[in-house]
N, C-alpha and C positions, 0 to 999 in steps of 0.2 A: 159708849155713853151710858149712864149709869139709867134705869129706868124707876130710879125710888120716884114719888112724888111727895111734894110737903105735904105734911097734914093743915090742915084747913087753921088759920091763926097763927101758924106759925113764923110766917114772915120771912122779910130776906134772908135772915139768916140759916133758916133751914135749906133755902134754895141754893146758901153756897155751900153748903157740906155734903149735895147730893153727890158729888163725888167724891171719897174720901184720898185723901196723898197715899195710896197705894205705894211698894218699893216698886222701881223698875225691875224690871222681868217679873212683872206679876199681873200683867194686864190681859184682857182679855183677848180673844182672836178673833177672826175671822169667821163668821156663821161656817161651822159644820153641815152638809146637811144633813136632817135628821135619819137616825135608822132607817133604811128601806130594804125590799127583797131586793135583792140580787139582780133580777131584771130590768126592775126599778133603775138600780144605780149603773145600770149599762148604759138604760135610756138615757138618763143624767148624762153621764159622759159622752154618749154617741152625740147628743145635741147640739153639747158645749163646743166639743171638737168640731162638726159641721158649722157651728156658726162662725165662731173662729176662722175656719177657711173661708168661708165667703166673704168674711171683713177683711182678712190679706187680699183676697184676690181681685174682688169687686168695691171694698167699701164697706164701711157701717149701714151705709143709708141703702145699699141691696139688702141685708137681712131684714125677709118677713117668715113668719114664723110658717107660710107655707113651701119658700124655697126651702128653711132649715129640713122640716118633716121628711121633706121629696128625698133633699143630699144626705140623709142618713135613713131612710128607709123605712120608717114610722106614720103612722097615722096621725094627722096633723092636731085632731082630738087629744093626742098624747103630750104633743109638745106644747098644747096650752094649758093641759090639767097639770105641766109641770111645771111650765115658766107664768103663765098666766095672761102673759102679750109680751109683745118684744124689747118695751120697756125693762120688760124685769126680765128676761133672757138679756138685754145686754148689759144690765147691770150684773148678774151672776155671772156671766164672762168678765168683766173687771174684777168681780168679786176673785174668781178662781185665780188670775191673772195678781190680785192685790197679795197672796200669799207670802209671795218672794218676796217684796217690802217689806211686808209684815216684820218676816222673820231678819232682817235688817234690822231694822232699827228698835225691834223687841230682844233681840239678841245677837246681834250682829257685833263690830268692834265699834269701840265708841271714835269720834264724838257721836255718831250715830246711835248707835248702840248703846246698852249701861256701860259706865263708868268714868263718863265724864259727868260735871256740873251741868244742871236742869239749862243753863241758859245756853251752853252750846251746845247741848240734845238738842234744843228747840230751833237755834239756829242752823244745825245741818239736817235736820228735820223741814224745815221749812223750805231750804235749797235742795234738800233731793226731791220733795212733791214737785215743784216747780219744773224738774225735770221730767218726771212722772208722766206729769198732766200733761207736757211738751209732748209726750212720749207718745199717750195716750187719747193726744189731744182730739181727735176724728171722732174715733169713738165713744170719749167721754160726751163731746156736745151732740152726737145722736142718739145716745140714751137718753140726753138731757132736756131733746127734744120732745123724744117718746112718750115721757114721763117726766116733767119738771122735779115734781115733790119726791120721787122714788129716789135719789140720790141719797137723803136724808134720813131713808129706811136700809138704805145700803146695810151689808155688813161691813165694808170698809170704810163707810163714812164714820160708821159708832165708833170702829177700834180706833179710825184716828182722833176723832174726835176725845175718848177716853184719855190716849196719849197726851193729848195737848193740855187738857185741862189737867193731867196729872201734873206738867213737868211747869205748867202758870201756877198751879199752887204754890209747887213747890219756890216759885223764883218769889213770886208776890205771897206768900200768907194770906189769909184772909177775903184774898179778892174771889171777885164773884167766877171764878174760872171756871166754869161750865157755860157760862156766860160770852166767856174773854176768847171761849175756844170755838164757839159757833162765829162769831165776829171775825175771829184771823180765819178760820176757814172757809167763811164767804168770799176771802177775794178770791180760793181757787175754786171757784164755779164755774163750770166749762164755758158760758158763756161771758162771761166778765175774762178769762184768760184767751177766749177767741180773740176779742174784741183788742184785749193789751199785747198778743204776739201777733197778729195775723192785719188788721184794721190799723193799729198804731205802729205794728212792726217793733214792736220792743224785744230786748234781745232777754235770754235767761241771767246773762248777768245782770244786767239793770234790774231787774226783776226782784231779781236777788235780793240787791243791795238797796231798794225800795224797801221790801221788808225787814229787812236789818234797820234801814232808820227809822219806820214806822214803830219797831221794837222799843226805839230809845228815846224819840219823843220827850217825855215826861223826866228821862232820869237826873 
């Protein structure tokens, strides 16, 4: 998601060109993280990996950031001056874990991927998250617990976000798509998609095909 802000007076209209129609395969990625020593980036990984396990074996809702420390053999001092609380340690696990999509649908074959038209990007775009989230669903709605608002600090929330408002520009011109692309991406909130597969029992295809009409609405 682009981080320009408008300048003061300037109006809607600067609000929609805060992200500009980018070509596909030019978008950004997934937060890197920053240069660290060496050590540093062991702990990173020894953490990630431990938590990881304990979300296979026991659950989202076992990792606290002092089972993680114990299961990788760190000072538990270390694993909050890295993650900061378990919020944003299970969000970096998605994060790490969002890569392989990433690289899907940023260069992948289309319709996913570039080289087909913005509106069926956006349509197999929409049915593989829907999958995702299905995939990921546990642990999406315990980080989502941990931390409501951190979702939207994600680095995988920005890059999809980024994507979507690219490919809404490009189908709509003009429209406010940075707008258009927080709004389609509020239905998959872990807990708006608990609540429609899990409480309502709806399936992925329905799901689906809910958002493909929602798309057409208007046309």
């Amino acid at each position: 998601m682009s981080t320009e802000k408008p300048q003061a007076g300037s109006g809607e209209a600067t609000a929609r060109e805060t992200t500009p129609l980018a070509a596909p395969g030019l978008l950004p990625t997934v937060d890197s993280p920053a240069p660290e020593r060496a050590d540093a980036a062991r702990n990173r990984r020894k953490i990630l990996d431990a938590a990881a396990r304990i979300v296979a074996e026991k659950g989202p809702d076992a990792v606290t950031m002092n089972q993680v420390a114990h299961a990788c053999g760190i000072g538990v001092g270390t694993a909050y001056r890295r993650f900061g609380d378990v919020s944003q340690l299970l969000w970096a696990l998605l994060d790490d874990r969002e890569r392989q999509f990433q690289e899907a649908y940023m260069s992948g074959p289309p319709p996913l991927g570039p080289g087909a038209p913005a509106a069926e990007r956006l349509d197999a775009f929409l049915g593989a998250l829907v999958d995702r989230v299905e995939e990921q669903r546990a642990l999406l709605l315990a980080a989502h617990a941990a931390g409501p608002g951190a979702r939207y600090h994600s680095g995988a929330y920005r890059v999809m976000h980024t994507h979507v408002a690219l490919l809404i520009g490009q189908i709509r011109p003009g429209s406010d798509n940075t707008l258009l692309a927080h709004l389609l991406l509020a239905s998959f909130s872990p807990d708006v998609m608990h609540h429609l597969t899990v409480e309502q029992e709806l399936s992925a295809d329905r799901l689906k095909a809910g958002l493909r009409t929602l798309l057409t609405l208007r046309d």
